[in-house]
C-alpha positions in Angstrom: 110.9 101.9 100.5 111.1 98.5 99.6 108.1 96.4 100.4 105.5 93.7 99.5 101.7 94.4 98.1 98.6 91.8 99.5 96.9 90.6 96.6 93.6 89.1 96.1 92.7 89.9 92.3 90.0 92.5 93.4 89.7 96.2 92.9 90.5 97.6 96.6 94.5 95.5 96.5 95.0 96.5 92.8 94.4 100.7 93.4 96.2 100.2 97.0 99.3 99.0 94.8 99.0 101.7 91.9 99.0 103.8 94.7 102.0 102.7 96.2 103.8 102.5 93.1 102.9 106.0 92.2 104.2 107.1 95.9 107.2 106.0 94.5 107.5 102.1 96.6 109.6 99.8 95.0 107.5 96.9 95.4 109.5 93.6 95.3 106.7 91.3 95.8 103.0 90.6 95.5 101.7 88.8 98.6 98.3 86.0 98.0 97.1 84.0 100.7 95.1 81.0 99.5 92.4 80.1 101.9 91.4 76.6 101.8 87.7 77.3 102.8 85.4 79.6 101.3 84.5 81.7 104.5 87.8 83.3 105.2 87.5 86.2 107.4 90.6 88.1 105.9 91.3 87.1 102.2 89.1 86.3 98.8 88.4 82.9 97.6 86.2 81.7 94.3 89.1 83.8 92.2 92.0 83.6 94.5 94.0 81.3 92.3 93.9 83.6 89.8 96.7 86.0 91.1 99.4 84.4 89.5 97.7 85.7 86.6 97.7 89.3 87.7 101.0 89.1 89.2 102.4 87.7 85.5 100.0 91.0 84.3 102.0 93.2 85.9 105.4 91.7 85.8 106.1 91.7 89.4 107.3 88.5 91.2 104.1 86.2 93.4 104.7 84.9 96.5 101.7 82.3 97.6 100.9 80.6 100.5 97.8 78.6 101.6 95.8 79.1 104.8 93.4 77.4 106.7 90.8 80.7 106.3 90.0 80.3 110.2 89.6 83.1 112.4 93.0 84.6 114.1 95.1 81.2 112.8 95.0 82.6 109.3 97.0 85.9 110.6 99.7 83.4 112.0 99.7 82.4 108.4 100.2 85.5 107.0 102.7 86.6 109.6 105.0 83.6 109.2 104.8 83.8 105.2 105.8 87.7 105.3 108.9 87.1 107.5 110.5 85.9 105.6 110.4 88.4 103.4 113.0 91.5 103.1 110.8 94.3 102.7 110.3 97.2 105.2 106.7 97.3 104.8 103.3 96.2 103.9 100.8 98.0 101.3 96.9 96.2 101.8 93.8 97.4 100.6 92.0 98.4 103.9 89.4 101.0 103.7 87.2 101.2 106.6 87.4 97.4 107.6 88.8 97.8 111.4 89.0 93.8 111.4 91.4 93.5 108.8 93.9 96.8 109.2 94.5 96.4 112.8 95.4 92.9 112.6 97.6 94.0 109.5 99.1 96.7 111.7 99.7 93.7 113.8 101.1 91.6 112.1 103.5 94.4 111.0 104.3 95.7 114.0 105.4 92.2 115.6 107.8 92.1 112.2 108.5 95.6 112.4 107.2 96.7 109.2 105.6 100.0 108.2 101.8 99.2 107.1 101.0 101.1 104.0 97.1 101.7 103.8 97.0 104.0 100.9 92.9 104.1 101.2 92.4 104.0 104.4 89.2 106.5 105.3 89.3 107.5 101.7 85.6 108.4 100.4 84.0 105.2 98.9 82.3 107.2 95.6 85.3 108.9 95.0 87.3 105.5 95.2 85.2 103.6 92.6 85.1 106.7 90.4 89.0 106.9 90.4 89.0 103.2 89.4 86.7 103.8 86.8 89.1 106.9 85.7 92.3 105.6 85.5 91.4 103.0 83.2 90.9 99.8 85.9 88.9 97.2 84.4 87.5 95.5 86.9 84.0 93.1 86.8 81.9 91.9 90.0 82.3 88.1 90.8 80.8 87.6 93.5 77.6 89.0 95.3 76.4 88.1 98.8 74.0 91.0 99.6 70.5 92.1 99.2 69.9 94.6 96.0 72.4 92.5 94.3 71.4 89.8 92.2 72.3 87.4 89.6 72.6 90.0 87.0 75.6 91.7 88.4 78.0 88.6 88.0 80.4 89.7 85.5 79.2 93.2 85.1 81.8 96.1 84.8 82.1 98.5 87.0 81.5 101.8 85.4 79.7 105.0 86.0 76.6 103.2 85.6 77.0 100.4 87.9 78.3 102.8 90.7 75.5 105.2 90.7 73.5 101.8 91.1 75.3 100.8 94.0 74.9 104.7 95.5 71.1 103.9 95.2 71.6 100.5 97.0 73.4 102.0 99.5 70.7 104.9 100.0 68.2 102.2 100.0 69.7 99.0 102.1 72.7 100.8 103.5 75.2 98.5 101.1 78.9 99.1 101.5 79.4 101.3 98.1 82.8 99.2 98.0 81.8 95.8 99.0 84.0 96.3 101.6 81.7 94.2 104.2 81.9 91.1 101.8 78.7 92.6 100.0 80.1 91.9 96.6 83.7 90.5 95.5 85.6 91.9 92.1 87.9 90.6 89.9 90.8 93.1 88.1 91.2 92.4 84.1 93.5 95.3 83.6 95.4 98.2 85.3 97.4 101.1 84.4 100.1 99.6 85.2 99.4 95.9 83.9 101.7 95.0 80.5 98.9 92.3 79.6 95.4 91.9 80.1 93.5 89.1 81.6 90.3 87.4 79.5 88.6 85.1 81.0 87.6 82.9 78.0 85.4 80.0 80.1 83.4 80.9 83.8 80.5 79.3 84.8 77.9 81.1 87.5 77.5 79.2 91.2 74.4 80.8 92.0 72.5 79.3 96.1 69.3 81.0 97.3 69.9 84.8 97.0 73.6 84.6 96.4 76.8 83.6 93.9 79.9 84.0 92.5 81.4 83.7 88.8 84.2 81.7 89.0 86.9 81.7 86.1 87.7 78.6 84.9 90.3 79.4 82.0 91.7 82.6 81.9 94.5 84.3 79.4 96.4 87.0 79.4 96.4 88.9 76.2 98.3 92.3 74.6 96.7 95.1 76.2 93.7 96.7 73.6 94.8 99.8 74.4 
């Protein structure tokens, strides 16, 4: 099936596309909606910009388009940018966020496109440990929850860190994924990635109890395998 991939440079987009790649989807584009205010409800913002870099990573062709980030007009967005694309369906990153698949299954249904969900209701340990697995690496950029401080911005996410974050969730019930905004990611290299991102300047934005590591240069560089 031909179809198109939501992108936001995080972990849960990036495995949703290896997985649809491995199911044998031809995907023709990568999809990033640019909100232009930092509380979207639907899409990633400190590193957003960045997916031109991922999508040049992984040699597949970016299609952009910017979005006011406000509740319900930021779906009209989305729906009028993938439209106009000719795919027959849409692979996201959903995973138990109700809010954002059914108003992807939305939006596909009023285009008539299948919605691919390859992680939808899949166990949240067993998610981050196939990350970890396959190779992904993937650093925390963002963390907006108690139990997480500044110490995790721009920490890996290994073994280590998720058996950390299976303590935090025992302890303050935090979404083992981030999947509830706890904590945003950014993805330096993937299986199936030809180059690797390095971020060679960032600089921490750290308010009260909360931040995010925002990249200011980044490079893409032959893959250390």
């Amino acid at each position: 099936m031909n179809v198109a991939a939501l992108i936001s440079g995080g972990k849960d987009s990036a495995l949703a596309l290896y997985h649809a790649l491995e199911a044998g989807h031809n995907v023709k584009y990568l999809v990033a909606m640019i909100p232009q205010q930092p509380d979207s409800w639907m899409f990633h913002y400190p590193n957003i910009r960045l997916t031109r870099f991922f999508a040049e990573a992984a040699g597949m062709p970016l299609i952009q388009a910017e979005t006011s980030g406000v509740k319900e007009e930021e779906l009209k967005d989305l729906k009028a940018l993938l439209g106009t694309l000719d795919v027959e369906g849409i692979v996201s990153g959903a995973i138990f966020s109700q809010y954002q698949k059914r108003r992807i299954d939305q939006v596909c249904r009023d285009l008539s496109l299948a919605s691919i969900a390859p992680l939808w209701h899949k166990d949240p340990v067993k998610l981050i440990r196939e990350i970890i697995e396959l190779g992904f690496h993937v650093i925390v950029t963002g963390v907006y929850a108690y139990g997480l401080d500044q110490r995790w911005l721009g920490r890996t996410i290994d073994f280590e860190a998720l058996e950390e974050l299976v303590e935090l969730n025992r302890k303050f019930q935090l979404s083992i994924v981030g999947e509830g905004g706890e904590y945003e990611t950014l993805v330096l290299d993937t299986p199936y990635f030809k180059k690797e991102l390095q971020i060679v300047k960032a600089k921490i934005v750290w308010e009260g109890s909360s931040g995010y590591l925002l990249a200011e240069k980044v490079e893409l560089r032959k893959k250390s395998f």
